[in-house]
ROFI-821297 format. One record per residue (C-alpha): residue number from 1; y, x, z. Coordinates in nm, 4 decimals, padded with zeros to 6 digits. Layout:
<atoms>
+-----+----------+----------+----------+
: pos :       yy :       xx :       zz :
+-----+----------+----------+----------+
: NUM :        Y :        X :        Z :
...
+-----+----------+----------+----------+
</atoms>
This chain:
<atoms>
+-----+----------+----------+----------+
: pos :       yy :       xx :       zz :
+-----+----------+----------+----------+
:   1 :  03.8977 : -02.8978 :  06.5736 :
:   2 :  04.2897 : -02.7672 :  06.5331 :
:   3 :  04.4178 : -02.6489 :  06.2210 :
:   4 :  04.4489 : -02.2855 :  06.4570 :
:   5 :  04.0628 : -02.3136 :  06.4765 :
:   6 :  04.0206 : -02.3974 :  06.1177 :
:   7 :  04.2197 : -02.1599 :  06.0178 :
:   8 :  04.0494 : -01.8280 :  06.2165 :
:   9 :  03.6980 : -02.0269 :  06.0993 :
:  10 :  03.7907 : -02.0684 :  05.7370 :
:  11 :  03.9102 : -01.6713 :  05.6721 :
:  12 :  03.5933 : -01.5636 :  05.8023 :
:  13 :  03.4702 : -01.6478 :  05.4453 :
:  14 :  03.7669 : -01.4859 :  05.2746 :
:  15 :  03.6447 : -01.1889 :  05.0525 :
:  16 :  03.8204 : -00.9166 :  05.1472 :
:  17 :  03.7229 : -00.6584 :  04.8898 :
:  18 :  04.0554 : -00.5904 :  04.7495 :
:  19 :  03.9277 : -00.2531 :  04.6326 :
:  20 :  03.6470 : -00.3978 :  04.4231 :
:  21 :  03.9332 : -00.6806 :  04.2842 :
:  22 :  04.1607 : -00.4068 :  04.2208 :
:  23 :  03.8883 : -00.2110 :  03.9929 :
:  24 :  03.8518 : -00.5046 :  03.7822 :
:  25 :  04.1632 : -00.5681 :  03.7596 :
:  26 :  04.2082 : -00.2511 :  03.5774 :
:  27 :  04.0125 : -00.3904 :  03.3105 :
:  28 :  04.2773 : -00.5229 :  03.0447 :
:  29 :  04.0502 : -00.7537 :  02.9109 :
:  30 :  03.9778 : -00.9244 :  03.2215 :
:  31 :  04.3380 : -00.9287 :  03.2459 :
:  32 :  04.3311 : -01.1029 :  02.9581 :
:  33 :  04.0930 : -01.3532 :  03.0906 :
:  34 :  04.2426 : -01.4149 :  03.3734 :
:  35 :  04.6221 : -01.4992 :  03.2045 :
:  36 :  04.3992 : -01.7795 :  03.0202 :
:  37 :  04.2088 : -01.9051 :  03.3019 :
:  38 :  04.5323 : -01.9600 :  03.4471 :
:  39 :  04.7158 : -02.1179 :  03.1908 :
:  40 :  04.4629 : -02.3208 :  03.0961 :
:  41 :  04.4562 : -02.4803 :  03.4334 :
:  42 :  04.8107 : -02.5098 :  03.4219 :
:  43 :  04.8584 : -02.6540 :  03.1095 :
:  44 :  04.5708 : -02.8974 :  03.1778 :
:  45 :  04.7591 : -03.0274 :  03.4753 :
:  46 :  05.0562 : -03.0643 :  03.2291 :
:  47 :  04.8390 : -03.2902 :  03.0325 :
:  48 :  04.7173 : -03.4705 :  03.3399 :
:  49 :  05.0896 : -03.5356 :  03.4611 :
:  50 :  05.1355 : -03.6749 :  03.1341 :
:  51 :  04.8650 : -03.9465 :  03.1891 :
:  52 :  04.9655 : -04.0076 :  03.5376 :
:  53 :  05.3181 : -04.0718 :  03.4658 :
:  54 :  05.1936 : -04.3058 :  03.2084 :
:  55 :  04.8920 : -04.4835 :  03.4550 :
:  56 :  05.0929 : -04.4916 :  03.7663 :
:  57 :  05.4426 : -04.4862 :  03.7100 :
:  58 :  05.4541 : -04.7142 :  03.3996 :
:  59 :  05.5822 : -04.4788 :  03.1444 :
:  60 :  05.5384 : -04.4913 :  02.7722 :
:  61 :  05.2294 : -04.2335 :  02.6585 :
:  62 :  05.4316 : -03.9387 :  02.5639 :
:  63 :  05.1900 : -03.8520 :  02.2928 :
:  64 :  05.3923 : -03.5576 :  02.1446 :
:  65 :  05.3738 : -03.4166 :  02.5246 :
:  66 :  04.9900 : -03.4571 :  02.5047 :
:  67 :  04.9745 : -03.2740 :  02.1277 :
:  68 :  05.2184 : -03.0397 :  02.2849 :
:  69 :  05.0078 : -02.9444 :  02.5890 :
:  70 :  04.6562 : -02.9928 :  02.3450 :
:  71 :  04.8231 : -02.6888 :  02.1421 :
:  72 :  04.9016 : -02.4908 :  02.4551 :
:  73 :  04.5728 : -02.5533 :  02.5607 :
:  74 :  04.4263 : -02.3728 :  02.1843 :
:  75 :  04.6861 : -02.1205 :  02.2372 :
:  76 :  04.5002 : -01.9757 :  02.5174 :
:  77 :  04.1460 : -02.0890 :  02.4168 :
:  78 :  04.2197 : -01.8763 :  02.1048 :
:  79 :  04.3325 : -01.5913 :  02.4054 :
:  80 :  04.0088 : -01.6207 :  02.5236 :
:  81 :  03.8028 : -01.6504 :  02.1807 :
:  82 :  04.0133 : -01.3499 :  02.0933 :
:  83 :  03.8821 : -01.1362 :  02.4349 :
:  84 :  03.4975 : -01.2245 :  02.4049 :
:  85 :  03.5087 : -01.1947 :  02.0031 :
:  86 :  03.4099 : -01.5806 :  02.0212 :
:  87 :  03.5241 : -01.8090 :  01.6594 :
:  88 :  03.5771 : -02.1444 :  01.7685 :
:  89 :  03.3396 : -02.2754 :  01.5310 :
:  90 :  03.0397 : -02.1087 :  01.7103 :
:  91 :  03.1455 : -02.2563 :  02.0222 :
:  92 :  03.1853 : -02.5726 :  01.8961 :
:  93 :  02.8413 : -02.5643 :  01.7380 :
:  94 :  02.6791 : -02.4629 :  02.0257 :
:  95 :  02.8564 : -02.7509 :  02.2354 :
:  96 :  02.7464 : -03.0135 :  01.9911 :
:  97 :  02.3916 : -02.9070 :  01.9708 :
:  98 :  02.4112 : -02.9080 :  02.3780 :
:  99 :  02.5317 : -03.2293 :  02.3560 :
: 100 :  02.2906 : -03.3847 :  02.1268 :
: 101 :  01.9995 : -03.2328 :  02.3752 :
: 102 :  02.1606 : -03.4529 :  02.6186 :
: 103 :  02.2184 : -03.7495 :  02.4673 :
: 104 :  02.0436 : -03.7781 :  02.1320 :
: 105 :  02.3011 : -03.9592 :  01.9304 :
: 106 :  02.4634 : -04.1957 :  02.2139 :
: 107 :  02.6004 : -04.1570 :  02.5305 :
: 108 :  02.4444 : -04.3437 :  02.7647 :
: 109 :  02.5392 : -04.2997 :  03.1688 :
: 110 :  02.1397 : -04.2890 :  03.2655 :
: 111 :  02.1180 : -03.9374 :  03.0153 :
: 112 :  02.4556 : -03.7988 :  03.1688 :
: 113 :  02.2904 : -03.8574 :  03.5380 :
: 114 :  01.9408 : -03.6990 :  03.4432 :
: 115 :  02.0234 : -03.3685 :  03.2778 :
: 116 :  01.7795 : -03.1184 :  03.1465 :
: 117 :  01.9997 : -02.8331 :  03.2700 :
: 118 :  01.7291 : -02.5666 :  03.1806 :
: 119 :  01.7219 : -02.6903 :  02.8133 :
: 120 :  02.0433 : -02.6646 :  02.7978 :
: 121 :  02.0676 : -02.3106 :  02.8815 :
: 122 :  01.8172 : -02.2338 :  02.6405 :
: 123 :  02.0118 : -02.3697 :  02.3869 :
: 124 :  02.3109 : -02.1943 :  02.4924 :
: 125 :  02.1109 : -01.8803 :  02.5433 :
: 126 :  01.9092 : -01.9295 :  02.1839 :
: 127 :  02.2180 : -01.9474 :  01.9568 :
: 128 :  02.3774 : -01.5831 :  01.9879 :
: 129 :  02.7316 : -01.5342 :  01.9239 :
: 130 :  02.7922 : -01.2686 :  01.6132 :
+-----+----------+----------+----------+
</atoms>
């Protein structure tokens, strides 16, 4: 295979309903999410760079770069909390009694590899946000 032929192959999968995008994106509050979804991948690659500058390269950990991109990170969590009427505390409930389905009270790398992914919906599922 060329890249010509993966190219032609690979847009054969391309969505192409542009009208259907452009409805939704008439939504402001999907606007909303979107502008967080993005910046959250963003700044998480900020944070990332930080690490690999410090791993590879040899450079001091710029911890006030990390807190710096940890806040940015809130900033648009709260964005997103904010647009689904989320508080962080309910989500951060929920996460820890996901968690503790999991793995009890320990991590242990034979629980992360056999997950009860149906439980864990139902726990998501059970605990409503107000």
């Amino acid at each position: 295979m060329n890249s010509k032929n993966y190219i032609g192959d690979a847009i054969k999968t391309e969505s192409t309903n542009f009208q259907a995008m452009n409805e939704r994106l008439n939504d402001d509050g999907l606007k909303r999410l979107l502008h967080a979804g993005i910046g959250l991948s963003t700044e998480a690659g900020e944070f990332l760079d930080a690490l690999k500058k410090h791993i590879f390269y040899g450079k001091e950990l710029d911890k006030v770069n990390l807190a710096e991109e940890m806040g940015d990170l809130f900033w648009y969590m709260a964005i997103v909390a904010d647009e689904l009427g989320f508080e962080f505390e309910e989500v951060m409930e929920r996460n820890i009694t996901k968690l503790k389905a999991r793995y009890g009270e320990k991590f242990s790398e034979e629980k992360a590899e056999r997950r009860d992914l149906e439980t864990e919906r139902k726990i998501l599922e059970e605990q409503s946000f107000n």
